[in-house]
FIDRENPA-39991 format. One record per atom (N, C-alpha, C): residue number from 1; atom name; x, y, z. Coordinates in nm, 2 decimals. Layout:
# FIDRENPA-39991
+------+------+--------+--------+--------+
| resi | name |      X |      Y |      Z |
+------+------+--------+--------+--------+
|  NUM |   CA |      X |      Y |      Z |
...
+------+------+--------+--------+--------+
END
This chain:
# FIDRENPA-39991
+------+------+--------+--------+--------+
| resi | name |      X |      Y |      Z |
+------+------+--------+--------+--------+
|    1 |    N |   0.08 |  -0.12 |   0.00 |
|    1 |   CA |   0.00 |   0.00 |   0.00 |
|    1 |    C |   0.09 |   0.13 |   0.00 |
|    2 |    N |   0.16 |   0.18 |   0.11 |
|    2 |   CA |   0.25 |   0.25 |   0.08 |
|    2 |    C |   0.41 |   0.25 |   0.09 |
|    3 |    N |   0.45 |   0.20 |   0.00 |
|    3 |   CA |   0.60 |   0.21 |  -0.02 |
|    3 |    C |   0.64 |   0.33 |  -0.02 |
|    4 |    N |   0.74 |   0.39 |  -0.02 |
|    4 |   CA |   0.80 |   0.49 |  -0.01 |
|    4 |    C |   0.84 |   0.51 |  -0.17 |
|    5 |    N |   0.83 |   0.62 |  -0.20 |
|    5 |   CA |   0.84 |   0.75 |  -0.34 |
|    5 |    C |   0.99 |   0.66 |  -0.41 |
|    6 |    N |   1.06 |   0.64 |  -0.39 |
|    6 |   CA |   1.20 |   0.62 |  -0.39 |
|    6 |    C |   1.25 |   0.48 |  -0.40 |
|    7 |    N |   1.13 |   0.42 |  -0.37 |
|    7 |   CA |   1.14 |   0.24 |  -0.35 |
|    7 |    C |   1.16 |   0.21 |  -0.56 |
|    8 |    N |   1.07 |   0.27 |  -0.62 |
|    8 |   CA |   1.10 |   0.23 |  -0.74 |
|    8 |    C |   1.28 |   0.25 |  -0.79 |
|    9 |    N |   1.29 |   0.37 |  -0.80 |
|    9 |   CA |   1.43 |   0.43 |  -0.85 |
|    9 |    C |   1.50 |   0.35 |  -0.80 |
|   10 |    N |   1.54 |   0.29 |  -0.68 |
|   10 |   CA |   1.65 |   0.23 |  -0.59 |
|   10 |    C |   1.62 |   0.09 |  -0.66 |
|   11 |    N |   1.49 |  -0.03 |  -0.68 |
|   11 |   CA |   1.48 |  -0.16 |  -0.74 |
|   11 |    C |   1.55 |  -0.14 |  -0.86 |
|   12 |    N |   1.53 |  -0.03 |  -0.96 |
|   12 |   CA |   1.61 |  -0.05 |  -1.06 |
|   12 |    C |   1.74 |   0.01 |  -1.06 |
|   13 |    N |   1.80 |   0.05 |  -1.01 |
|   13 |   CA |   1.96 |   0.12 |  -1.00 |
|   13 |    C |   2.03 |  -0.01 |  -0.99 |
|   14 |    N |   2.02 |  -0.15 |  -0.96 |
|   14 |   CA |   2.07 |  -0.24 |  -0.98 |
|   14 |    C |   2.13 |  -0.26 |  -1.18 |
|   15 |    N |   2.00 |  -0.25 |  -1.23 |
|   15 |   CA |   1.98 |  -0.27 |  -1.37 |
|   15 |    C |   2.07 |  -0.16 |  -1.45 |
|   16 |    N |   2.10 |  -0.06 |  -1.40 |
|   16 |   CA |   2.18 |   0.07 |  -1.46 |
|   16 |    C |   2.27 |   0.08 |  -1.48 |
|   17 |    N |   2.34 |   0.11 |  -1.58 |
|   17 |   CA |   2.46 |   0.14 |  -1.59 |
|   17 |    C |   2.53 |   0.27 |  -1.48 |
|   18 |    N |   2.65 |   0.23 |  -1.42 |
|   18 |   CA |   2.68 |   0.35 |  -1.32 |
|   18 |    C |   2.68 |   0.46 |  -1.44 |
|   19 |    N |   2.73 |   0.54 |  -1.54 |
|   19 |   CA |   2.67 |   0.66 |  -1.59 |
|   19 |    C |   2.56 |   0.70 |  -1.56 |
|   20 |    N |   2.48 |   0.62 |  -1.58 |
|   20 |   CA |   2.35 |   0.66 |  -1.53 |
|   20 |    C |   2.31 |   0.67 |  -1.38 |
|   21 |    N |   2.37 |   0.55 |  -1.31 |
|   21 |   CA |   2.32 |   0.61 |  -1.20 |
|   21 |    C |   2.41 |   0.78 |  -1.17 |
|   22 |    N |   2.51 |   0.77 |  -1.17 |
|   22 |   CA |   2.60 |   0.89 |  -1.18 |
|   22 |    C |   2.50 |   1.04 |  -1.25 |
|   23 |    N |   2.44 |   1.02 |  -1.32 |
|   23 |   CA |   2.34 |   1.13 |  -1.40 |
|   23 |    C |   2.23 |   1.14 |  -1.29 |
|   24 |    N |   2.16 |   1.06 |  -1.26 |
|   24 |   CA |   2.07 |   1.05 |  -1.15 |
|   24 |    C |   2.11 |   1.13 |  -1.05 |
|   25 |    N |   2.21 |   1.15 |  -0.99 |
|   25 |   CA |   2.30 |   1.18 |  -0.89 |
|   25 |    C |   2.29 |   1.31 |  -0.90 |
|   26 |    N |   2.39 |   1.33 |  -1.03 |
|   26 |   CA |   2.37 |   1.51 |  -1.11 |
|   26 |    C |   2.24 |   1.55 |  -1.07 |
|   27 |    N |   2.19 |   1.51 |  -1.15 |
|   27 |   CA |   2.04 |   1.59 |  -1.19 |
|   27 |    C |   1.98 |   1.60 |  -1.04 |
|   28 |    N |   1.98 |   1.50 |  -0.90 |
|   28 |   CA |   1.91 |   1.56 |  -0.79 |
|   28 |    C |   2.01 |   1.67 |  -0.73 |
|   29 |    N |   2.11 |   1.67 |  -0.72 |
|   29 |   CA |   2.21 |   1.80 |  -0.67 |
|   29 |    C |   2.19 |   1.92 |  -0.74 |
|   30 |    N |   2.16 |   1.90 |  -0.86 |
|   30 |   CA |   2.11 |   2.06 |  -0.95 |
|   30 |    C |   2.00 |   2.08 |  -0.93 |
|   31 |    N |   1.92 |   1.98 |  -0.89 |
|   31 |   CA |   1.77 |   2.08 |  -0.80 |
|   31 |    C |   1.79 |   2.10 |  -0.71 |
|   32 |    N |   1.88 |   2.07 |  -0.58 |
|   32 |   CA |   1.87 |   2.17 |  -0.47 |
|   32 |    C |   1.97 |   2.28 |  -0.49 |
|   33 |    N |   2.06 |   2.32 |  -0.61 |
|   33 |   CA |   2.14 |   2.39 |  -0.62 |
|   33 |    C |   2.10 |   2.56 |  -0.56 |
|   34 |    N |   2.16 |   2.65 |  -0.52 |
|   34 |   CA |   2.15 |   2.78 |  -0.48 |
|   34 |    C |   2.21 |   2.87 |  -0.58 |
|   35 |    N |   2.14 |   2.94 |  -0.59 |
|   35 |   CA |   2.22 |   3.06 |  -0.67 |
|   35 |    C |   2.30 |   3.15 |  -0.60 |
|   36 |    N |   2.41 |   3.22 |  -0.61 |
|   36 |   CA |   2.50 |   3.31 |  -0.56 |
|   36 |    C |   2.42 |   3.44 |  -0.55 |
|   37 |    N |   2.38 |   3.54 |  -0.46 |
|   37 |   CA |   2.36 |   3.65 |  -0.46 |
|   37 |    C |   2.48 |   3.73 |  -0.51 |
|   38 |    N |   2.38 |   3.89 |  -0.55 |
|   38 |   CA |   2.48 |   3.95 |  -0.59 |
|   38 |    C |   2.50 |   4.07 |  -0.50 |
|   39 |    N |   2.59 |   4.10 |  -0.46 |
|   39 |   CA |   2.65 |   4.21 |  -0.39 |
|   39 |    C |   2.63 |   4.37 |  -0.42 |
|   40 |    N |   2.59 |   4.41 |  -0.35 |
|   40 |   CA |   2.58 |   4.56 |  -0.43 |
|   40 |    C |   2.74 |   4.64 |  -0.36 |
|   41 |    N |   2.81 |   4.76 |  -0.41 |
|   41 |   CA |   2.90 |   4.84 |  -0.34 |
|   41 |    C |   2.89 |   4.82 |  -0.21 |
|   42 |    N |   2.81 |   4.88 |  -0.10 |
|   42 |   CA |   2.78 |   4.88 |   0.00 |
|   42 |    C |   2.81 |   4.75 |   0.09 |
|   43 |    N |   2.75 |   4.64 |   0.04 |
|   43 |   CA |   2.82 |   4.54 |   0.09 |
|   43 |    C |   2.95 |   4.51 |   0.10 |
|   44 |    N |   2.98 |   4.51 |  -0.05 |
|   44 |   CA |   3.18 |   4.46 |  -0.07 |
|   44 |    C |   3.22 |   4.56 |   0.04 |
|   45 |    N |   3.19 |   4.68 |   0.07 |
|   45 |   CA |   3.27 |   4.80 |   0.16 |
|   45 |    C |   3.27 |   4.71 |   0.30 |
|   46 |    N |   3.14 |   4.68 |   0.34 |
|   46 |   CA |   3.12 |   4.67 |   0.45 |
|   46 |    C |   3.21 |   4.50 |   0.50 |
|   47 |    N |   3.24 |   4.43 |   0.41 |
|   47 |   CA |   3.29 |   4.26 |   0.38 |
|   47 |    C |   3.41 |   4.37 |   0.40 |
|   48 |    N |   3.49 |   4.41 |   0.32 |
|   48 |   CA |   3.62 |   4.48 |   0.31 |
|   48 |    C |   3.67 |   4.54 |   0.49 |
|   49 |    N |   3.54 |   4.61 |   0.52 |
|   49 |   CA |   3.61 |   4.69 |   0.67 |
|   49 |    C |   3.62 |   4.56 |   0.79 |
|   50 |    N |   3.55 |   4.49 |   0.73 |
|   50 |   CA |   3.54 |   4.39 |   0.86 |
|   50 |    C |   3.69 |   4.29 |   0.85 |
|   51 |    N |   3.72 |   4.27 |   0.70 |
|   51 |   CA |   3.80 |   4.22 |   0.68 |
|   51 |    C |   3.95 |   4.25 |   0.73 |
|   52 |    N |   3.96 |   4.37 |   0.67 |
|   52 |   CA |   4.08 |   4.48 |   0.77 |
|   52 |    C |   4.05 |   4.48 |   0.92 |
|   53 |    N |   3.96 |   4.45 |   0.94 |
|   53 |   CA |   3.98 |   4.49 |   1.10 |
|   53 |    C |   3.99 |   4.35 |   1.16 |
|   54 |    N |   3.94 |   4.21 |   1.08 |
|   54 |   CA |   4.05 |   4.11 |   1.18 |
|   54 |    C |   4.17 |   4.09 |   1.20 |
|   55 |    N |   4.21 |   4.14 |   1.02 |
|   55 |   CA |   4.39 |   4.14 |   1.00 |
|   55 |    C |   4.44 |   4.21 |   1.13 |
|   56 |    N |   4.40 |   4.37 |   1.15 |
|   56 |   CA |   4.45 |   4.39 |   1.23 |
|   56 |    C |   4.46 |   4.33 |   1.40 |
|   57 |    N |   4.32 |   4.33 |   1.42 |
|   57 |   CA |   4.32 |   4.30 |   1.56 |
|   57 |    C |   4.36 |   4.17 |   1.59 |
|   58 |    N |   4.38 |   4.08 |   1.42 |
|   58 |   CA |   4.39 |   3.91 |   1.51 |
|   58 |    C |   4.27 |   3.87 |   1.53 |
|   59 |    N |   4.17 |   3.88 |   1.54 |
|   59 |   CA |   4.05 |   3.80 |   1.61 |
|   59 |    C |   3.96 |   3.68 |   1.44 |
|   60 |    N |   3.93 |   3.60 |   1.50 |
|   60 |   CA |   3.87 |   3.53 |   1.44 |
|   60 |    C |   3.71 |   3.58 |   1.36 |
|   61 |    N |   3.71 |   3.58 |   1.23 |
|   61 |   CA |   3.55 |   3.61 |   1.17 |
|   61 |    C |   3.48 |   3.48 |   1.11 |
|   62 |    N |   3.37 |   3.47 |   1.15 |
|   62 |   CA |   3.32 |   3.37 |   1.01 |
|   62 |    C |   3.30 |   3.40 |   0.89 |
|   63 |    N |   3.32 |   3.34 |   0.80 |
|   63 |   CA |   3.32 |   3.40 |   0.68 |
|   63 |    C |   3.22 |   3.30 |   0.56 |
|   64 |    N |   3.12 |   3.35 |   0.53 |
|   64 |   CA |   3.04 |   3.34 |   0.44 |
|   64 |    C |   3.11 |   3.30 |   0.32 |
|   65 |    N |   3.11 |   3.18 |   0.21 |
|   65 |   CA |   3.13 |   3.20 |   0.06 |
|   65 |    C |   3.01 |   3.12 |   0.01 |
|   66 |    N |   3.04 |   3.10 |  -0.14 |
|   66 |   CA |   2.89 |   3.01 |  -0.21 |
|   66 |    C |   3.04 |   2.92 |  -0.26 |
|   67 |    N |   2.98 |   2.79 |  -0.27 |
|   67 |   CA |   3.10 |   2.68 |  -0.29 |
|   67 |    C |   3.05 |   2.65 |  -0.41 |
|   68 |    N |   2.98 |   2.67 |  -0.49 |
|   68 |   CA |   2.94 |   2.71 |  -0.63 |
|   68 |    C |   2.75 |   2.60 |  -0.68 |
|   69 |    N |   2.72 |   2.50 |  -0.50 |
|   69 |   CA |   2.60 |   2.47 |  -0.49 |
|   69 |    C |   2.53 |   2.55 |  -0.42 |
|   70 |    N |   2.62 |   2.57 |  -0.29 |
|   70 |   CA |   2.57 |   2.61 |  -0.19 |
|   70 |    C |   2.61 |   2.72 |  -0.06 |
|   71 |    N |   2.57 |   2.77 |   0.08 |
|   71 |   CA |   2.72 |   2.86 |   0.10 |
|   71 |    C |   2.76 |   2.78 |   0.20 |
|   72 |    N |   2.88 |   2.80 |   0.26 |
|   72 |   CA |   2.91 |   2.78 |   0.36 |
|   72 |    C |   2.99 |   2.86 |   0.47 |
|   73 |    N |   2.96 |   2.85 |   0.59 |
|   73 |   CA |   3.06 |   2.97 |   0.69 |
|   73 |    C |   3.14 |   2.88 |   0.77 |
|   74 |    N |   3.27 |   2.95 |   0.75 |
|   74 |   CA |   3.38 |   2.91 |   0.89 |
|   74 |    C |   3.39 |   2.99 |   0.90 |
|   75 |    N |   3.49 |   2.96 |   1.06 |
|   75 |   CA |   3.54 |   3.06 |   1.09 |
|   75 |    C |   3.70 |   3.05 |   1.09 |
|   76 |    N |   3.72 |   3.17 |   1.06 |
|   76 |   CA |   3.86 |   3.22 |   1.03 |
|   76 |    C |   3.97 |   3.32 |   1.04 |
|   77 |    N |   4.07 |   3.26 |   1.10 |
|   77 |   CA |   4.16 |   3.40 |   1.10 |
|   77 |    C |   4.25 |   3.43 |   1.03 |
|   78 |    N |   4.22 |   3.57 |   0.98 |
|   78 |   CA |   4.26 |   3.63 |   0.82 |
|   78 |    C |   4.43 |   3.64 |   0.86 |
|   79 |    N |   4.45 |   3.61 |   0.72 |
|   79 |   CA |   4.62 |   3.60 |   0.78 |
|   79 |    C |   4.67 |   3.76 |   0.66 |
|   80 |    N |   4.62 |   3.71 |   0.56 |
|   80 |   CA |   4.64 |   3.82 |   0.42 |
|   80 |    C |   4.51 |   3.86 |   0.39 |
|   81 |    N |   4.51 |   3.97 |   0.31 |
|   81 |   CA |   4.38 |   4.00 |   0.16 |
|   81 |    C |   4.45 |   4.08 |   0.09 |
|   82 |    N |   4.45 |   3.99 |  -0.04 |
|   82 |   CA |   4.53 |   4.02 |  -0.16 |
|   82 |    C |   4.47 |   4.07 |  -0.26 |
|   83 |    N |   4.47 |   4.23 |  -0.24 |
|   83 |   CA |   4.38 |   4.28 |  -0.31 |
|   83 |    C |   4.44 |   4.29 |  -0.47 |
|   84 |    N |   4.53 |   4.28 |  -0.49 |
|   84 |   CA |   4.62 |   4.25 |  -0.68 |
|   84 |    C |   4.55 |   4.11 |  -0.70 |
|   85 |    N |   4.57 |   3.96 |  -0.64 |
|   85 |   CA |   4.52 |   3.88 |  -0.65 |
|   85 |    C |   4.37 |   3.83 |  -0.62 |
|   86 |    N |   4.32 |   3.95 |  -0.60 |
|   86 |   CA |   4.17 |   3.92 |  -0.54 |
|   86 |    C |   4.12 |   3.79 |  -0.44 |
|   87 |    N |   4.26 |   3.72 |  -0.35 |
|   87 |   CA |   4.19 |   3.69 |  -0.29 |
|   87 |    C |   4.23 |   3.70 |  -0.12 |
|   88 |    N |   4.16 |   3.64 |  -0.04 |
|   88 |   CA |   4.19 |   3.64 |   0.07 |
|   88 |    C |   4.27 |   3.50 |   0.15 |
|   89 |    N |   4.36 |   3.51 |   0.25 |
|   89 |   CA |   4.44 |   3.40 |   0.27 |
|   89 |    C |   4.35 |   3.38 |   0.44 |
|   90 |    N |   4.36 |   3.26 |   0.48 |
|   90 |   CA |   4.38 |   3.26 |   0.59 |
|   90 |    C |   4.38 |   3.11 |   0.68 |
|   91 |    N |   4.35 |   3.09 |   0.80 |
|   91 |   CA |   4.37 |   2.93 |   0.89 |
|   91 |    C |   4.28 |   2.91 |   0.93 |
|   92 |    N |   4.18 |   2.80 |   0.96 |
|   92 |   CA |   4.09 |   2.75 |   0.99 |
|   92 |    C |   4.07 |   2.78 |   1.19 |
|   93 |    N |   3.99 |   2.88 |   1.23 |
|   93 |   CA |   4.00 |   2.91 |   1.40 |
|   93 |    C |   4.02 |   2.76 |   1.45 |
|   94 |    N |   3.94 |   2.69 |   1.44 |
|   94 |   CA |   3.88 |   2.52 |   1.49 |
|   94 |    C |   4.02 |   2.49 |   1.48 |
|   95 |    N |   3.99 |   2.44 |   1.28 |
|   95 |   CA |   4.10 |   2.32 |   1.23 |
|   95 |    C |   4.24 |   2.37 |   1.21 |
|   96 |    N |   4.28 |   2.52 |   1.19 |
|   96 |   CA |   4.39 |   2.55 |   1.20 |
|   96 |    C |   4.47 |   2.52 |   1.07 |
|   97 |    N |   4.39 |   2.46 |   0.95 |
|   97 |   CA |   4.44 |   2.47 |   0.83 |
|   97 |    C |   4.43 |   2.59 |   0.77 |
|   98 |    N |   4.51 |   2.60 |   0.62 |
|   98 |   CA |   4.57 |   2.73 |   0.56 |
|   98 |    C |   4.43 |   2.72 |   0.43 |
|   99 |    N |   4.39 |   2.81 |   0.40 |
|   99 |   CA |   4.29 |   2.83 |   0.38 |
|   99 |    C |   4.29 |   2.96 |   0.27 |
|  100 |    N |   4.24 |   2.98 |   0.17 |
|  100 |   CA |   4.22 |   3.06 |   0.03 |
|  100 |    C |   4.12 |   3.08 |  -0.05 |
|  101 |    N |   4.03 |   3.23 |   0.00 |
|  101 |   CA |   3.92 |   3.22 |  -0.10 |
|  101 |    C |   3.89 |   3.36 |  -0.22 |
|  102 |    N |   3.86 |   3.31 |  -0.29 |
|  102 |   CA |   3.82 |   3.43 |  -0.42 |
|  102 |    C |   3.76 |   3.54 |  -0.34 |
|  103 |    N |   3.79 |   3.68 |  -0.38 |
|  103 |   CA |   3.67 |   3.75 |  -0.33 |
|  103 |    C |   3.56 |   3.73 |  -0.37 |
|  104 |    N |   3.52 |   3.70 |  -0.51 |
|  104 |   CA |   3.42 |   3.68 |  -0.58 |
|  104 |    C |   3.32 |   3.56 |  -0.51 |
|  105 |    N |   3.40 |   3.48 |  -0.46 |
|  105 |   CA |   3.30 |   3.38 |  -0.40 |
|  105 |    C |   3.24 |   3.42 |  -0.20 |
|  106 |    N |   3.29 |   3.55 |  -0.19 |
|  106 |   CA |   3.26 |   3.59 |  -0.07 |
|  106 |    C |   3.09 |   3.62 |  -0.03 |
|  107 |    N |   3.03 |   3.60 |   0.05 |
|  107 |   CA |   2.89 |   3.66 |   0.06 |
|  107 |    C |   2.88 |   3.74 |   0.17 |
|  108 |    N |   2.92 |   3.70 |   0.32 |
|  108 |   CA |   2.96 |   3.79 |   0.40 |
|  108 |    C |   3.07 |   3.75 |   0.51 |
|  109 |    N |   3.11 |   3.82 |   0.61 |
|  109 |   CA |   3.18 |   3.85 |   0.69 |
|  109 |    C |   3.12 |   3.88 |   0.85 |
|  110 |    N |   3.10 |   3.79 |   0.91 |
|  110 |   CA |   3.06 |   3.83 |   1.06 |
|  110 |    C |   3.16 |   3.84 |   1.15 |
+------+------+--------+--------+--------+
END
């Protein structure tokens, strides 16, 4: 009576060529995909001041990017921002790995 939505797709993925299951795969991750917001001036300024002001003080920020599905925040302490290379350097607070992101993939700065 009620099987679950998914019971079909799963009996036959035995029968499939992995390409295909591999396409299956694709195609549900590009429906939950997110789109990148776009930044107006005001923002980048206000990403920018917050940015200079962990370099200086040292303190740890979370930092917003879009990973090109979805966003994610760590938190981080800014070591560089390389404004010729547009991007920002820095170490994981937690993990303490070395760490490099595009400005372009920035969204915000807490």
């Amino acid at each position: 009576m009620g099987e679950p939505m998914d019971r079909g797709s799963k009996k036959w993925q035995g029968l499939m060529l992995p390409e295909h299951v591999e396409m299956l795969k694709e195609a549900e991750r590009e429906q939950y995909r997110k789109e990148k917001p776009i930044l107006d001036e005001q923002e980048w300024d206000e990403i920018g001041q917050k940015l200079m002001e962990a370099l200086e003080t040292g303190e740890s920020v979370c930092v917003t990017y879009y990973n090109g599905f979805d966003f994610t925040t760590i938190p981080l302490l800014v070591k560089d921002v390389d404004d010729q290379r547009k991007v920002l350097h820095g170490r994981g607070a937690a993990t303490k790995e070395s760490c490099t992101l595009s400005f372009s993939s920035l969204i915000d700065v807490q």
